[in-house]
TORTOR-929422 format. One record per residue (C-alpha): residue in three letters; x, y, z. Coordinates in steps of 0.1 Angstrom, whole numbers, padded with zeros to 4 digits, always signed. Example, Ala and Ser with C-alpha at 12.3 -4.5 7.8 and 13.67 -1.06 7.14 Angstrom:
2
ALA+0123-0045+0078
SER+0137-0011+0071
END
This chain:
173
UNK+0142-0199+0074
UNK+0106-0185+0061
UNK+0098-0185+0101
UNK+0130-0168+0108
UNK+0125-0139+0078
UNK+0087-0135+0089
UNK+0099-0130+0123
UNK+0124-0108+0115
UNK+0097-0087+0095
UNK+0075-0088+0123
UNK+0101-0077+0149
UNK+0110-0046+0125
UNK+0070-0037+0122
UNK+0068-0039+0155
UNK+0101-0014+0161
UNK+0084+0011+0137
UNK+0051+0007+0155
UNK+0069+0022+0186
UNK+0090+0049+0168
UNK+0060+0062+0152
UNK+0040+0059+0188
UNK+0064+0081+0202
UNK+0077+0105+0180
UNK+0039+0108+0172
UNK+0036+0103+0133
UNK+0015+0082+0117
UNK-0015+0102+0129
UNK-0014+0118+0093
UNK-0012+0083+0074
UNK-0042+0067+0062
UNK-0055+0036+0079
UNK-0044+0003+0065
UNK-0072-0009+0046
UNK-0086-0043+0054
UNK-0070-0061+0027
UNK-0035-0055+0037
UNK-0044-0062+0070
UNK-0058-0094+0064
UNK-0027-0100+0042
UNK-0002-0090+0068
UNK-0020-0112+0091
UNK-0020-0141+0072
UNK+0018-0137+0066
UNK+0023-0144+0103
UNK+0033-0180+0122
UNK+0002-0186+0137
UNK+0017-0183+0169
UNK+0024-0144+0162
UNK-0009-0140+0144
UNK-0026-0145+0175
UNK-0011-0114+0189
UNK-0019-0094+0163
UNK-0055-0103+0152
UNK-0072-0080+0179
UNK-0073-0058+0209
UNK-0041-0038+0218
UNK-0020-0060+0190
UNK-0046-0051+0162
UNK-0037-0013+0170
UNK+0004-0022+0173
UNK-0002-0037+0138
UNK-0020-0009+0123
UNK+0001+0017+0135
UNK+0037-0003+0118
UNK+0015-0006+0088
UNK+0008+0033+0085
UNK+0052+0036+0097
UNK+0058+0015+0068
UNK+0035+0035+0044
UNK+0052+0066+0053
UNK+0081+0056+0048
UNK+0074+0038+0014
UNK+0060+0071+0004
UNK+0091+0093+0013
UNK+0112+0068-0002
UNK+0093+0072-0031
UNK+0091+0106-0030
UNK+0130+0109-0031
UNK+0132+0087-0059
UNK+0151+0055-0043
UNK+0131+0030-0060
UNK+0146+0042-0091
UNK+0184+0037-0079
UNK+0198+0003-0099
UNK+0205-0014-0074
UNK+0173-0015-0062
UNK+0156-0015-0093
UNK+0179-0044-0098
UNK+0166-0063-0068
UNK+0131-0058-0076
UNK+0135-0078-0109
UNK+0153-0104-0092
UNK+0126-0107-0065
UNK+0098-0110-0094
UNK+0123-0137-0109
UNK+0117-0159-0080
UNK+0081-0152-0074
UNK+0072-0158-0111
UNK+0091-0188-0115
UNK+0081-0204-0077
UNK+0043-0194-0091
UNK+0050-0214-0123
UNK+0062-0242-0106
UNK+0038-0246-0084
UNK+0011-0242-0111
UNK+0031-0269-0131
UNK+0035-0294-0100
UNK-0002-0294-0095
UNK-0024-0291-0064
UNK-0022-0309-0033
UNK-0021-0347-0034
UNK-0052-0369-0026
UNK-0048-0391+0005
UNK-0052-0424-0022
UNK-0018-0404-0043
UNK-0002-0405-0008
UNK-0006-0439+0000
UNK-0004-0455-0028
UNK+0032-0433-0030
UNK+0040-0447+0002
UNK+0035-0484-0005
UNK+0061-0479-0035
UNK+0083-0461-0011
UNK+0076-0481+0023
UNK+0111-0494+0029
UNK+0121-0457+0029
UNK+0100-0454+0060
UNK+0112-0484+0081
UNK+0084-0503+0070
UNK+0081-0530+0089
UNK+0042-0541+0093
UNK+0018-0559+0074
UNK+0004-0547+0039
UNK-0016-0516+0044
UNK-0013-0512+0077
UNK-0028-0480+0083
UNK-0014-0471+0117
UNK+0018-0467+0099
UNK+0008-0452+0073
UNK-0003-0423+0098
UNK+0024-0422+0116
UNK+0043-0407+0087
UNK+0020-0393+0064
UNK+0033-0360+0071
UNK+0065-0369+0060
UNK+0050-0392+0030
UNK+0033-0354+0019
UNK+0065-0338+0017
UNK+0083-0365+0001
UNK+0057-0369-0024
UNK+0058-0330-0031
UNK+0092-0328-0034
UNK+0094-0356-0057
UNK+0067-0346-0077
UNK+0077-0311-0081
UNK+0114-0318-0094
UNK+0097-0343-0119
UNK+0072-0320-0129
UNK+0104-0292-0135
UNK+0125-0316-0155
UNK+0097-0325-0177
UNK+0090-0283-0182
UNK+0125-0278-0183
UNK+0128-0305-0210
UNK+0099-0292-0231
UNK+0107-0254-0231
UNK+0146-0261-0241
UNK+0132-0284-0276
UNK+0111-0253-0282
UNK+0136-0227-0279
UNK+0157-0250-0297
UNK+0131-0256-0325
UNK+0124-0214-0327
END
């Protein structure tokens, strides 16, 4: 689904790219600086950041980025991002982001190969395990799958437990 909305965002930078190349705006816009750029970029599957990193794709990208600054700055300039319902949508947006932020601060960082295997001999017979202790042919075969067990398990403990601590102190305040 993130591959699908990224695409989807690329596809419509890409449509405003053309309008503005031939209807001619943009010339007037200022260049997008290097740090939304690099931003933008890094937003991309890899296999559309490719395109975009340089040559004739680099300038595509640029001039959607100026399209899209123009037309945040007329949208602005009439006042839409002061509607409710958008306004409204902004704070549930920065709900989200806040809380997925918090969550992943809370979950911790990324789990050491020794977390991951020692989660997948607990786990093994989720696996199919079938070889002998420590094999580590089958531990590699899987590890990708280990990760993302082990983050997913880890990061629904790591919410009950912050769940569970902020309801005793709103219940103690």
């Amino acid at each position: 689904m993130v591959a699908a909305s990224r695409t989807c965002r690329v596809g419509t930078l890409v449509c405003f790219a053309l309008l503005f190349s031939v209807v001619g705006c943009g010339r007037d816009a200022a260049a997008p600086s290097p740090q939304l750029l690099s931003r933008e970029l890094g937003s991309l599957p890899s296999n559309l950041r490719d395109r975009f990193e340089s040559g004739p794709g680099r300038a595509e990208l640029n001039l959607a980025l100026e399209g899209r600054e123009l037309l945040a700055r007329e949208a602005k300039r009439r006042k839409i991002h002061r509607r409710p319902e958008i306004v409204g949508e902004v704070e549930a947006l920065e709900t989200r982001l806040i809380i997925k932020a918090l969550l992943e601060e809370e979950a911790g960082g990324e789990p050491t190969d020794a977390e991951l295997r020692a989660w997948f001999e607990q786990h093994r017979s989720e696996f199919g395990g079938e070889r002998g202790p420590r094999d580590p042919a089958e531990f590699a075969a899987v590890k990708g799958e280990v990760a993302n067990r082990y983050r997913a398990a880890h990061s629904r403990e790591s919410f009950d437990r912050l769940l569970t601590r902020l309801r005793r102190e709103a219940a103690g305040q």
